[in-house]
N, C-alpha and C positions, 0 to 999 in steps of 0.2 A: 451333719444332720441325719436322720434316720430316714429308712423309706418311705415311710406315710406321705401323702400327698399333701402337698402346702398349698391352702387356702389363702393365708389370710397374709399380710407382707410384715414384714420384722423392720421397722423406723430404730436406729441409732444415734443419740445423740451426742457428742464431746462437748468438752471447752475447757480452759483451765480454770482451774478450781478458783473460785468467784466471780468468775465474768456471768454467771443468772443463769445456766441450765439447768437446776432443779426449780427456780422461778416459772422457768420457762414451760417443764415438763408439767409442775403440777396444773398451772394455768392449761395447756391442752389435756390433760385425762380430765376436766374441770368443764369441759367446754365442746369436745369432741363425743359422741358415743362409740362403741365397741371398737375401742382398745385398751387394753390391758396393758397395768406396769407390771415388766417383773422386775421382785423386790431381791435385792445381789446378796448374798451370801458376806461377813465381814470377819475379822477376826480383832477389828479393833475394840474397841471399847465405847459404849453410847453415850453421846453426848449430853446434855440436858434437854431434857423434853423430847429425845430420840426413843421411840419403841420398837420392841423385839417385834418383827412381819411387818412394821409400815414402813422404816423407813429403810431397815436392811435386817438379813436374819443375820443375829449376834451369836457366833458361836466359837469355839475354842483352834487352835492349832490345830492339835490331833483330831477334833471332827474334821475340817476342810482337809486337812489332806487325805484322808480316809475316802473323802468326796472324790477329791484329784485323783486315787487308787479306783475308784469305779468308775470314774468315767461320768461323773454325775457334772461336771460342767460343760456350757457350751463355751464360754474362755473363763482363765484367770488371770489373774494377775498380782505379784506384791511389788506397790505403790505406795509414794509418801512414808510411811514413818515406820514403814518395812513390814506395813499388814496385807492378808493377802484379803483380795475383791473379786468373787465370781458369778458368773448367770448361770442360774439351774435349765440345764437344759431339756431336761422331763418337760416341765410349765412350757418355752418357749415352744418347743414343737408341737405338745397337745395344744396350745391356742390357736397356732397357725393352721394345724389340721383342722381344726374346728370351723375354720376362718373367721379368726377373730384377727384385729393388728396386735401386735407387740412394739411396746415401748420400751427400750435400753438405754439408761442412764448412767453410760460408762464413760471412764477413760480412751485414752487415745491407742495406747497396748492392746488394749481388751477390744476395739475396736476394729482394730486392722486382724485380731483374730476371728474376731465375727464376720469380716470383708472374706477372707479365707474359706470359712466352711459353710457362707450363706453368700454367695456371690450378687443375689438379686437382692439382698438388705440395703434399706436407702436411708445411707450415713447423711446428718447435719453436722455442722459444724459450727460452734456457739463463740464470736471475738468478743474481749471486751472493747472499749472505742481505743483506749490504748495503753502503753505499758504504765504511765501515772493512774490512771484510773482506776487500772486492776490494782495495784499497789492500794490504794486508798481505800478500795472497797475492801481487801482483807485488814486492811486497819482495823477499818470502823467494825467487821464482824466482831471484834474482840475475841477471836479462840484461841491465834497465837501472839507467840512474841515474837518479836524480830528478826532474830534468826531464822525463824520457821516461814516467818513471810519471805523473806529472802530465798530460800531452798524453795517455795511453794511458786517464786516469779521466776525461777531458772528453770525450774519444768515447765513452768508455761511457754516459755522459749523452746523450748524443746516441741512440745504440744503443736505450739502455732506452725513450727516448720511441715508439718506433717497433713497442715491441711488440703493441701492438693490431693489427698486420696479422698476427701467427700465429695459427695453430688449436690450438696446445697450449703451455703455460705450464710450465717445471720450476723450481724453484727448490731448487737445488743446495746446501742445508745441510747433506746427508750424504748421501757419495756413493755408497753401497749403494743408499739410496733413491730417489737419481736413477738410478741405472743402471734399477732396476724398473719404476721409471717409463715410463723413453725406450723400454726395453722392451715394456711391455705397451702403448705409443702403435704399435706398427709390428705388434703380433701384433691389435691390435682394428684396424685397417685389414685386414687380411690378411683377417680375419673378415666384412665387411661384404659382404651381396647381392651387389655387381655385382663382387667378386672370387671369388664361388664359385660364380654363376649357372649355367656350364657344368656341373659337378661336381652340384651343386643338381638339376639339368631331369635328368643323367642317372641318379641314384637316383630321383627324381619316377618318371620312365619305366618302370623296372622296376616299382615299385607300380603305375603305368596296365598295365603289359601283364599282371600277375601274376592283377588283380583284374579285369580285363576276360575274362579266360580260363574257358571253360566249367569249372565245378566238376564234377571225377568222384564217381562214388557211393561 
């Protein structure tokens, strides 16, 4: 991260690819105020009904690594079907300077790169209820075939081992109750002392000057 003074906190979310954490994300920026998604850099190709800024910037080989030569991401990664995923990290810093939250809806790689160079970012971690489930719900997506679902459950094996590096656990059996979850994971951060310390010292102050003040008769 850069020098600038961090306001605002950076929330990271995982899960294997169809256990619901873009369900999950879009329902909190839906429902939460001031926090921002940033939208990841891809090199793949958009899917139907995928646009260029909302759901990721689509852009070629030779730009992203161009990026990866300045320094323009906060992690990368090539994932899946060998395209590379990265967070701009210009956006992430100006937010948090700003104090605004940021939202990250990455992988487990890009993740633990983000635990790295943002120490105080508070990783989620998204299960699905179990390994038939996930299986079934990339069925029913219909994007791949078989093979590809296969290759996509042995990463998620890989993923799930990995979650003892997060500080919050959801496990996405019904998604009312995950969204309340992930919810009330980003309103009790918001809560905690050293985010309301200013706020805090300046109600404190009124009580010191009110009760320090000569009492009339």
């Amino acid at each position: 991260m850069s020098s600038k003074p961090v306001k605002g906190t950076l929330f990271v979310i995982s899960a294997p690819s169809g256990a619901g954490k873009t369900s999950l994300a879009e329902g909190l920026l839906a429902s939460v105020d001031g926090l921002a998604f940033s939208v990841s850099h891809t090199t793949r190709r958009p899917r139907k009904g995928e646009l260029h800024g909302r759901e990721y910037f689509f852009i070629s080989v030779d730009e992203f690594e161009a990026m990866i030569e300045q320094g323009a991401f906060l992690e990368y990664a090539c994932v899946y079907e060998s395209h590379y995923y990265g967070t701009s990290r210009a956006f992430v810093e100006s937010k948090l300077a700003e104090g605004i939250d940021v939202l990250l809806d990455i992988d487990v790689q890009g993740a633990m790169e983000v635990r790295r160079k943002v120490p105080k970012a508070v990783l989620i971690f998204v299960f699905p209820p179990s390994f038939q489930e996930l299986k079934e719900r990339l069925r029913k997506r219909g994007l791949d075939g078989d093979d590809e679902i296969e290759r996509r459950l042995a990463i998620a094996a890989q993923e799930i081992a990995d979650y003892r590096h997060y500080q919050y656990l959801i496990i996405n059996d019904d998604l009312g109750k995950s969204r309340d979850e992930l919810k009330s994971i980003v309103l009790a951060v918001r809560c905690q002392s050293k985010r309301r310390r200013q706020a805090a010292q300046r109600i404190s102050d009124t009580f010191e000057r009110e009760t320090a003040a000569p009492q009339s008769d």
